[in-house]
C-alpha positions as CSV (number, residue, x, y, z in Angstrom):
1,X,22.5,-25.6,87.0
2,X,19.1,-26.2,88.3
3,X,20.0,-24.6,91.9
4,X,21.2,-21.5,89.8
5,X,18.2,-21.1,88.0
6,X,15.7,-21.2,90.8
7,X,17.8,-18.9,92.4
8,X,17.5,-16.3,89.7
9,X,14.3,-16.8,89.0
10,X,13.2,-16.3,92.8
11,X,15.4,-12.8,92.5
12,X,13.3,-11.7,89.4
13,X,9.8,-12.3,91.3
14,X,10.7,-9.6,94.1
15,X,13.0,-7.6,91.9
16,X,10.8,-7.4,88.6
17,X,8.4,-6.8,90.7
18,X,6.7,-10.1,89.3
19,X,2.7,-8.7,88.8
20,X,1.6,-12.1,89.8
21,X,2.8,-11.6,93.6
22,X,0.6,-10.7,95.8
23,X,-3.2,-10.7,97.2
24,X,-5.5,-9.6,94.6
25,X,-8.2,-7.3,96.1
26,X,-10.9,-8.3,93.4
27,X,-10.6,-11.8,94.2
28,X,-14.0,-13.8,92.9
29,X,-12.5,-16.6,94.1
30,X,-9.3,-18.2,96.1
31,X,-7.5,-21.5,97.8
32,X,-4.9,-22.0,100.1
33,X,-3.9,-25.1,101.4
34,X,-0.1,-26.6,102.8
35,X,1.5,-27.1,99.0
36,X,4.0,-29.6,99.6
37,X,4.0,-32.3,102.0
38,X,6.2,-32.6,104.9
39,X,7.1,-28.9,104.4
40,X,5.8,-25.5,105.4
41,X,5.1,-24.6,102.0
42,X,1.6,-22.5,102.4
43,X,0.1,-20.9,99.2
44,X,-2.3,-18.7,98.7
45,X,-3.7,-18.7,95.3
46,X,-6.2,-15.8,94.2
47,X,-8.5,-15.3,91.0
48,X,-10.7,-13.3,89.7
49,X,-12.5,-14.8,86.9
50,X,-15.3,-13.4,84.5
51,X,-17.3,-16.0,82.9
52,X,-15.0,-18.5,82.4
53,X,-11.7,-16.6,81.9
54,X,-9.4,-16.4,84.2
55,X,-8.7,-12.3,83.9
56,X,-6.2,-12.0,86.7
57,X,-4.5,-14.3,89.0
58,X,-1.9,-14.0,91.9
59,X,-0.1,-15.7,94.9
60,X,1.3,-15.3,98.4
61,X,3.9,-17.7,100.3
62,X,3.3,-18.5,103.9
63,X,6.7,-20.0,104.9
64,X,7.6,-20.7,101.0
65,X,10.8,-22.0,99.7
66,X,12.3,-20.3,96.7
67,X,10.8,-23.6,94.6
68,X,7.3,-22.9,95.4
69,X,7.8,-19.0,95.2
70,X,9.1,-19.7,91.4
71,X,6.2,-22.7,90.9
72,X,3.8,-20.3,91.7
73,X,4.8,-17.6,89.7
74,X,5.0,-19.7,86.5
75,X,1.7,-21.4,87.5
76,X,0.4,-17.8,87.7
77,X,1.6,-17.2,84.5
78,X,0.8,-20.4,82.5
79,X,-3.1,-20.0,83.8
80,X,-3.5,-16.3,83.2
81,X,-5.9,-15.3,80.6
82,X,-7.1,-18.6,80.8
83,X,-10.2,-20.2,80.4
84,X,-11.0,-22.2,83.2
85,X,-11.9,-25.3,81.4
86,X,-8.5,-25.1,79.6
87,X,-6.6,-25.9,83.1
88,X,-6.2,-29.4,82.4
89,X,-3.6,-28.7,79.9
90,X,-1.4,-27.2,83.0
91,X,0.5,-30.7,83.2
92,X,3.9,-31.5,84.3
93,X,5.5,-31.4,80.5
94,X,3.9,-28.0,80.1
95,X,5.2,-26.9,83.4
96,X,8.9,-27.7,83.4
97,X,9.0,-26.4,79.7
98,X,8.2,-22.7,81.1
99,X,10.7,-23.8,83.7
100,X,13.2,-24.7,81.6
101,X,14.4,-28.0,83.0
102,X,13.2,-31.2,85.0
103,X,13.8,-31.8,88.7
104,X,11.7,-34.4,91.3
105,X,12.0,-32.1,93.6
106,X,10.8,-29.1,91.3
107,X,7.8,-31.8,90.1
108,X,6.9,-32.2,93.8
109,X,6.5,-28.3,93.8
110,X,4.3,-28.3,90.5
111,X,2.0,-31.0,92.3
112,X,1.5,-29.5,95.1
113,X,0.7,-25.8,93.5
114,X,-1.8,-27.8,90.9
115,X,-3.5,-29.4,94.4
116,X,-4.2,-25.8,95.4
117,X,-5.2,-24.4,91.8
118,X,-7.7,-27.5,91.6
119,X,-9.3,-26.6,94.9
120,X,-9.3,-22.8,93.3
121,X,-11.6,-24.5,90.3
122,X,-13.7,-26.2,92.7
123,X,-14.2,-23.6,94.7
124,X,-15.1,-21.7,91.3
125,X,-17.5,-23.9,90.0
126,X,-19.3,-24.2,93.7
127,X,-20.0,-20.5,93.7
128,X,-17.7,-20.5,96.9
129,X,-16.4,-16.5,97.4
130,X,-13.1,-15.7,98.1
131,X,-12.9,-15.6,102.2
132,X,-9.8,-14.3,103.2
């Protein structure tokens, strides 16, 4: 079942289209880094965040399974509107609820994208702009 729903989901973020996919020209800040390890998972996370809310976020894949594709996209979604010092509640539990079911290999996924939206915070809280 699992296979089935990563599947459709990945089909809804390029069919929808899904409004978190994509570069977001107004960036204030951004991360990328290789999400998973041993794979060629490359995300690109993007922000732009006024004050401490998080008023609009996207991704891109570099080389991305359909897992991270779908990771991202409900990471986008769970963070949106956010306020940056809420983030910590964007745990594993929360995660595979929005997903829908469990999976190691889904939880890998989630860890890595939460490596690269911690580094987004970081680089947030260091006044770091978003370079590329």
């Amino acid at each position: 079942m699992s296979d089935k729903v990563i599947i459709q989901k990945f089909r809804e973020i390029f069919t929808g289209p899904s409004p978190y996919l994509g570069r977001l020209q107004d960036a204030t800040v951004c991360a990328d880094a290789l999400a998973c390890r041993g794979s060629k998972d490359h995300l690109y996370l993007y922000a732009r965040i006024v004050g401490d809310r998080i008023e609009d976020v996207k991704f891109e894949c570099g080389m991305c399974d359909p897992e991270m594709f779908v990771t991202a996209d409900i990471m986008c979604r769970l963070v949106h509107g956010r306020r940056v010092s809420e983030l910590a509640y964007v745990d594993w539990p929360t995660f595979s609820a929005a997903l829908g079911f469990e999976s190691e290999d889904m939880q890998a996924h989630f860890e890595g994208a939460r490596r690269v939206l911690d580094a987004l915070v970081e680089h947030h809280w260091a006044g770091k702009p978003c370079e590329f």
